[in-house]
C-alpha positions as a Markdown table, in Angstrom:
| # | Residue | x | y | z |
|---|---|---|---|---|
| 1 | Unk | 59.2 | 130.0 | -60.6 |
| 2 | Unk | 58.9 | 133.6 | -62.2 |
| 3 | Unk | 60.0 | 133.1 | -66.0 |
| 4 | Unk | 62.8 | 135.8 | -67.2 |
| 5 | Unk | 62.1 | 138.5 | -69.6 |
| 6 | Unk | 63.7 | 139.1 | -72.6 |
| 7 | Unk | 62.7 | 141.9 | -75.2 |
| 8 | Unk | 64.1 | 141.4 | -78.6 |
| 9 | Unk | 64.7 | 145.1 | -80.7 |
| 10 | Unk | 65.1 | 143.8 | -84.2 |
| 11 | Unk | 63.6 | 145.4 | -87.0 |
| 12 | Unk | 63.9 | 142.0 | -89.1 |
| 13 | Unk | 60.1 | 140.7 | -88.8 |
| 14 | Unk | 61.2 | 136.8 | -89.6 |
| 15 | Unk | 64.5 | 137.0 | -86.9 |
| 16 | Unk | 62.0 | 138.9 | -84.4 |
| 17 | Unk | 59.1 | 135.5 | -85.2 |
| 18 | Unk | 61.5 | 133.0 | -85.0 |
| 19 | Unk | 62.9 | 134.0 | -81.3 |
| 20 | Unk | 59.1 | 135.0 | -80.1 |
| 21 | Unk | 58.4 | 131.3 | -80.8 |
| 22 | Unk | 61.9 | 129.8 | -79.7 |
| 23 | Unk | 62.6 | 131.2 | -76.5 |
| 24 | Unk | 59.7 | 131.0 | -74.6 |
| 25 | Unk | 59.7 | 127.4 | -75.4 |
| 26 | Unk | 62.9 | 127.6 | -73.0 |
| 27 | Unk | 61.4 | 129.2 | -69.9 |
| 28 | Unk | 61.7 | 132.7 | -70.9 |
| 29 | Unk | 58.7 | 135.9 | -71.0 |
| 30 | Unk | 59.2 | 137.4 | -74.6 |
| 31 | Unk | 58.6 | 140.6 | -76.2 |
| 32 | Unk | 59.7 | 141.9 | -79.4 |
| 33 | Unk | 59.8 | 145.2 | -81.3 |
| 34 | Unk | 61.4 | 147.1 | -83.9 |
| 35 | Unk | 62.9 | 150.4 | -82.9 |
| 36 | Unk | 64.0 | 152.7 | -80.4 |
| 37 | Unk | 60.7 | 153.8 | -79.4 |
| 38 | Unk | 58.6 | 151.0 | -79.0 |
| 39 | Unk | 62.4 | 150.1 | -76.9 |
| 40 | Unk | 61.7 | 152.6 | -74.6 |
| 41 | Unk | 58.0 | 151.9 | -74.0 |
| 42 | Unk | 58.6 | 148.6 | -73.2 |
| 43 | Unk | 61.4 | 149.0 | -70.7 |
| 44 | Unk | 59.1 | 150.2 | -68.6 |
| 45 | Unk | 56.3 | 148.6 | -69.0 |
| 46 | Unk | 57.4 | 144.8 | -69.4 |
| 47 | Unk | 60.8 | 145.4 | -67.4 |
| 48 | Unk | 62.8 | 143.1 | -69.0 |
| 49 | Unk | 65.7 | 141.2 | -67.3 |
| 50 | Unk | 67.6 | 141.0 | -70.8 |
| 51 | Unk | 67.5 | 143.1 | -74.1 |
| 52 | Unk | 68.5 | 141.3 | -77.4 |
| 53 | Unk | 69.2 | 144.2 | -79.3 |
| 54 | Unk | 70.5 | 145.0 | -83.1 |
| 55 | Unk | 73.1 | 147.3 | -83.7 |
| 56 | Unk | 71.6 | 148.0 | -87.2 |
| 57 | Unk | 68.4 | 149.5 | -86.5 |
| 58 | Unk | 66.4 | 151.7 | -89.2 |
| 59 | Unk | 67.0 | 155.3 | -87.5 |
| 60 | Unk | 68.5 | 154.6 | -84.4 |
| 61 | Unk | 72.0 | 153.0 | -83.6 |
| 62 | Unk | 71.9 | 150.1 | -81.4 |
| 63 | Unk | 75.4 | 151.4 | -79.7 |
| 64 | Unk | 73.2 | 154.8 | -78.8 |
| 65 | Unk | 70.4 | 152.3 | -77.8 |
| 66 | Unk | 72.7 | 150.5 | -75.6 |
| 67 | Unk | 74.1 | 153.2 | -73.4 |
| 68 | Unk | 70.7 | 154.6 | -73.3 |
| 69 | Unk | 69.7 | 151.4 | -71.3 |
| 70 | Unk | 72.6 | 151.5 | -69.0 |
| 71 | Unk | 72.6 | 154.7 | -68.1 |
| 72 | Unk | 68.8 | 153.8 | -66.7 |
| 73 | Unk | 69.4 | 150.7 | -65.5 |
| 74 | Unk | 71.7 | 147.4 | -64.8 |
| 75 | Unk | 69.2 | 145.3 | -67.7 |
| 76 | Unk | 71.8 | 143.0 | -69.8 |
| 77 | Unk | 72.5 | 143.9 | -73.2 |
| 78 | Unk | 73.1 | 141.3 | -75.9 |
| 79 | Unk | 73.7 | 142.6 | -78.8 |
| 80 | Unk | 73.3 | 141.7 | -82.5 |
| 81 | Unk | 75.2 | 142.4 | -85.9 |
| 82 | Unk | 75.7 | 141.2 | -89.0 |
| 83 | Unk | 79.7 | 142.3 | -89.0 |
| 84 | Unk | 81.6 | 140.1 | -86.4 |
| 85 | Unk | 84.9 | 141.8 | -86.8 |
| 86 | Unk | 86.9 | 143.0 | -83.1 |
| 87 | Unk | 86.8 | 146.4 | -83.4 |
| 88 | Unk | 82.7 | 146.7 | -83.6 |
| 89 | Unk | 82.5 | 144.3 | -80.8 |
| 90 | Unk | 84.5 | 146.2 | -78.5 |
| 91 | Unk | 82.3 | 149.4 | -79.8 |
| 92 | Unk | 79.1 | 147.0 | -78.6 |
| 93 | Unk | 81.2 | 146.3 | -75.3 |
| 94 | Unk | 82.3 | 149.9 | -74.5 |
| 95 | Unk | 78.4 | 150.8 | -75.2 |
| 96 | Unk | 77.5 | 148.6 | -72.4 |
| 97 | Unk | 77.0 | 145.3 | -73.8 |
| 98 | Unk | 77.1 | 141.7 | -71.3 |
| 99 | Unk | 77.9 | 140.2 | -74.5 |
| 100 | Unk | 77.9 | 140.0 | -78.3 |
| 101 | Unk | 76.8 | 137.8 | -81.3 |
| 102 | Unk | 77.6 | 138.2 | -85.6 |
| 103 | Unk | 74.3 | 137.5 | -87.5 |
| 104 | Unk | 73.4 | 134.8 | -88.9 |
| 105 | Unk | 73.6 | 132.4 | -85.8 |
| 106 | Unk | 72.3 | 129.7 | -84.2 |
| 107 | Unk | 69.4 | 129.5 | -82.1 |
| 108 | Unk | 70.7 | 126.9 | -79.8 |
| 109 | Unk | 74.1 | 129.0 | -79.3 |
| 110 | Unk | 72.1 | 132.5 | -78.9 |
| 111 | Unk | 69.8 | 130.7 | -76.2 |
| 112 | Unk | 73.2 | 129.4 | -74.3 |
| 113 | Unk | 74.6 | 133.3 | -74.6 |
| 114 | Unk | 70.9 | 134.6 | -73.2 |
| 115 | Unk | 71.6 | 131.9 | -70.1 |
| 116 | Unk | 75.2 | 132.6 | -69.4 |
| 117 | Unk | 74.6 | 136.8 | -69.3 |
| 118 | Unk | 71.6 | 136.0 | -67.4 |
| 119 | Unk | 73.4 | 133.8 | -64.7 |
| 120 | Unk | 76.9 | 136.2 | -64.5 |
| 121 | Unk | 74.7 | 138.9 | -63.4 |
| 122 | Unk | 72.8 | 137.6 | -61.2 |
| 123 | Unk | 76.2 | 136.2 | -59.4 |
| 124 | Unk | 77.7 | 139.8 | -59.6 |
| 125 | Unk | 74.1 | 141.4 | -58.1 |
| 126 | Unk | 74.5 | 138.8 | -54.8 |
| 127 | Unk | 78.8 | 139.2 | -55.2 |
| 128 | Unk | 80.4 | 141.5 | -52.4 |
| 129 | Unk | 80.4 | 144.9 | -54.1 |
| 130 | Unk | 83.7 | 146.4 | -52.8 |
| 131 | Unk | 85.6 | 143.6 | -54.7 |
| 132 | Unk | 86.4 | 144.2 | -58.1 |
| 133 | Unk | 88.2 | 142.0 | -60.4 |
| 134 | Unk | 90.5 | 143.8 | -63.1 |
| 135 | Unk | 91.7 | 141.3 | -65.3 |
| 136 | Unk | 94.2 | 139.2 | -63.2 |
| 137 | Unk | 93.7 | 141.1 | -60.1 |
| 138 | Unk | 91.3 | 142.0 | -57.6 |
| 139 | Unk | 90.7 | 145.2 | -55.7 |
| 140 | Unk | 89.4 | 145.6 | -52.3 |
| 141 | Unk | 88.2 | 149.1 | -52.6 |
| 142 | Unk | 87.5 | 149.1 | -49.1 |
| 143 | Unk | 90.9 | 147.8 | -47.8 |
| 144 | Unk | 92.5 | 149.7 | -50.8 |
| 145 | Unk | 94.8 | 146.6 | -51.9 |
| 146 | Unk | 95.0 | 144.9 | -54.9 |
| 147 | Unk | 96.4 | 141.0 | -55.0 |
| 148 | Unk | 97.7 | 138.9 | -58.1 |
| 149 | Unk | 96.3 | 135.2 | -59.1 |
| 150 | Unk | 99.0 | 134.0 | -56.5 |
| 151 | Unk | 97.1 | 136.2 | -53.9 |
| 152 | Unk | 100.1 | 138.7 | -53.4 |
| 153 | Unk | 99.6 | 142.3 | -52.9 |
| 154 | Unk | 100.2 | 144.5 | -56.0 |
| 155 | Unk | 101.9 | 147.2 | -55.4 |
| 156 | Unk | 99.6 | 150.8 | -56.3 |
| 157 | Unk | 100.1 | 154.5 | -55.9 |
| 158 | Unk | 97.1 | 156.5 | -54.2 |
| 159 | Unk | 96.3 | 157.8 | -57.6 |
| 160 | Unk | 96.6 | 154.1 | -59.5 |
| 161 | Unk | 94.1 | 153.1 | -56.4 |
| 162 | Unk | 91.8 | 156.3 | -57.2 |
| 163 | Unk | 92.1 | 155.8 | -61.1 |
| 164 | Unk | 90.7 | 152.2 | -60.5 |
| 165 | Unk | 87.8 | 152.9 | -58.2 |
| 166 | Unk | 86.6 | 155.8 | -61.1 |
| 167 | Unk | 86.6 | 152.5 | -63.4 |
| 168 | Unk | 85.4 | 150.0 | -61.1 |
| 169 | Unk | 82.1 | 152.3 | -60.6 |
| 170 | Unk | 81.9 | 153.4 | -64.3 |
| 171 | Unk | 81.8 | 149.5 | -66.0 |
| 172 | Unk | 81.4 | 149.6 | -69.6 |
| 173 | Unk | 81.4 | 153.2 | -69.8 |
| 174 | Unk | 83.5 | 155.1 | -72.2 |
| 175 | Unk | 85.2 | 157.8 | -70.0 |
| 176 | Unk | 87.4 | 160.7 | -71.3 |
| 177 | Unk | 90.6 | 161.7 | -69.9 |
| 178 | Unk | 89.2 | 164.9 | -68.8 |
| 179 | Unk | 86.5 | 163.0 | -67.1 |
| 180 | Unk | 88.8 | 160.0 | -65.3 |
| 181 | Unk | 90.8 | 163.3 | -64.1 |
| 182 | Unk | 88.0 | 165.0 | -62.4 |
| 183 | Unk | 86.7 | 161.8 | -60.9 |
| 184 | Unk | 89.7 | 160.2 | -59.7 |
| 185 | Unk | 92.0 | 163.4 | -58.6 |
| 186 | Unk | 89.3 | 166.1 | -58.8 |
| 187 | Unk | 91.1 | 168.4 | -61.1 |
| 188 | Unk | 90.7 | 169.5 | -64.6 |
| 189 | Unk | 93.6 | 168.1 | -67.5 |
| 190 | Unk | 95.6 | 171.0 | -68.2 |
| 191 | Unk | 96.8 | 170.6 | -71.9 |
| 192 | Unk | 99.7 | 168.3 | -72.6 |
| 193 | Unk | 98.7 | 166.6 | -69.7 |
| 194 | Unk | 99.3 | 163.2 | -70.1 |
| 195 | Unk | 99.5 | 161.9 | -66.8 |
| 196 | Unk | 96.4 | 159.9 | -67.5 |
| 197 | Unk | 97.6 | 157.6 | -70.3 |
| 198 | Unk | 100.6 | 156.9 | -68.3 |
| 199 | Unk | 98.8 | 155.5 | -65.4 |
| 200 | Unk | 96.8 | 153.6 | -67.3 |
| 201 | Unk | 99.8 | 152.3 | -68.7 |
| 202 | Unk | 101.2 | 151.3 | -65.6 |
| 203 | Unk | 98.1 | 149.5 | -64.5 |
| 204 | Unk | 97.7 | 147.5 | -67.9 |
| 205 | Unk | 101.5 | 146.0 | -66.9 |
| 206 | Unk | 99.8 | 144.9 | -63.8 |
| 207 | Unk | 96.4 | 144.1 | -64.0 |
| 208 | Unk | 96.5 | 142.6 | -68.2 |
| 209 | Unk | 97.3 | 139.3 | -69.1 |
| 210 | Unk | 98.5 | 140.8 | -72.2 |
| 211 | Unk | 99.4 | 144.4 | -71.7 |
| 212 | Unk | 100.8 | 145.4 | -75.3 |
| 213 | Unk | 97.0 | 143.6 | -76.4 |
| 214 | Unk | 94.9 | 145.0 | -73.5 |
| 215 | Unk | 91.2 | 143.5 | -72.8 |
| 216 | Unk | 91.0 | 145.1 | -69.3 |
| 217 | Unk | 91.4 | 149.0 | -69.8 |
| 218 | Unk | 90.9 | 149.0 | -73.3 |
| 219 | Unk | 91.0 | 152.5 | -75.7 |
| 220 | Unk | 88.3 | 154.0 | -77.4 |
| 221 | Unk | 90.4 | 155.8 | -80.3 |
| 222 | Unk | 89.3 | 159.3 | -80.1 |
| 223 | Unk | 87.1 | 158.9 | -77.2 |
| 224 | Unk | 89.0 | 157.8 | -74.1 |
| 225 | Unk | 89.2 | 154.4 | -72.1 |
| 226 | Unk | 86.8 | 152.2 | -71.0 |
| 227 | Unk | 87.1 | 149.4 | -68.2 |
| 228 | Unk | 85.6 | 145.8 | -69.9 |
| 229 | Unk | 84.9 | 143.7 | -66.4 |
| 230 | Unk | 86.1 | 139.7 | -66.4 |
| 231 | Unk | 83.3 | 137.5 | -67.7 |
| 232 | Unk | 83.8 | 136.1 | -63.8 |
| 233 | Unk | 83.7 | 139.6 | -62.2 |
| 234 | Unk | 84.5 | 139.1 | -58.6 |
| 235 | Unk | 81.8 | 142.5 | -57.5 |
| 236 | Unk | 79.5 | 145.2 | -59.9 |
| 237 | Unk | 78.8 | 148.4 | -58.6 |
């Protein structure tokens, strides 16, 4: 059975020794490095299925590090930090992150969060892709309907339905209003415009479990939204 890969980008020598001789006890292939660069060279030459990667890096940002590997590729990103406060792990999440984890931890819990990222994405990679699930509702892109838990069609305008494909093929990507304009209704914002925000408002009422908390659609303050798949994803695009 091929083992998994997993490339650790730490710059803490003892952290990146300590996982080199843990997890390939486990079953897993293991690399480790320290920065961005020696990052880069070994996503394509190792290929890893999984990158462990630290947010605070010497010289690079792990966020910038993140959305570097997902705009290249589907690998999974766990990511690493010292502060374990929400508003940096949603920043880790929007980056592209599968999943997140406050230094200092425990080995055993870290290998059990390196498994469970593993196995979600290799059930979204064989899950049908035109069904998306957006909080507690799913979206058949290609019938253009939306049910509820109960399996009862949620009601959408054309332009909800368009604003949710643009999310449903951007995961984890922080997208601007100008940009979820162009994409979805292929037009620019005209200023004042916020036509945008109150869709999105409309859809958190349907598609949150908690819509004045959202967890779904969530806002990147200054940035724009970005759409934060359910850990049980019914499809990935």
């Amino acid at each position: 059975m091929t083992r998994q890969k997993l490339l650790i980008v730490d710059d803490e020598a003892p952290l990146r020794e300590m996982l080199c001789d843990y997890l390939p006890v486990h079953g897993f292939d293991v690399r480790a490095i320290a920065d961005g660069a020696g990052m880069r060279a070994e996503l394509d030459r190792f290929g890893p299925d999984l990158v462990i990667l630290d947010v605070n890096l010497i010289g690079e940002s792990g966020y910038d590090l993140a959305r570097e590997i997902t705009g290249r590729s589907s690998i999974g990103i766990l990511m690493l930090t010292a502060v374990g406060d929400l508003p940096r792990r949603l920043e880790g999440l929007a980056a592209g992150a599968d999943d997140y984890m406050a230094k200092p931890f425990e080995p055993r819990e870290l290998l059990a969060r390196v498994r469970s990222v593993i196995r979600r994405l290799g059930e979204e990679e064989r899950a049908p892709a035109n069904r998306i699930r957006f909080g507690r509702c799913v979206l058949d892109m290609d019938g253009r309907t939306m049910v509820d838990p109960d399996g009862a069609d949620v009601e959408l305008t054309p332009m909800e339905f368009d604003l949710l494909c643009v999310f449903a093929r951007h995961p984890r990507q922080i997208l601007s209003r100008d940009q979820l304009c162009r994409l979805a209704h292929n037009r620019d914002l005209e200023p004042g415009d916020r036509s945008i925000d109150i869709r999105i408002t409309r859809l958190r009422k349907k598609v949150e479990a908690e819509p004045e908390a959202p967890a779904v659609l969530v806002t990147v303050r200054g940035e724009g939204y970005v759409f934060e798949p359910a850990r049980d994803e019914v499809g990935r695009r």
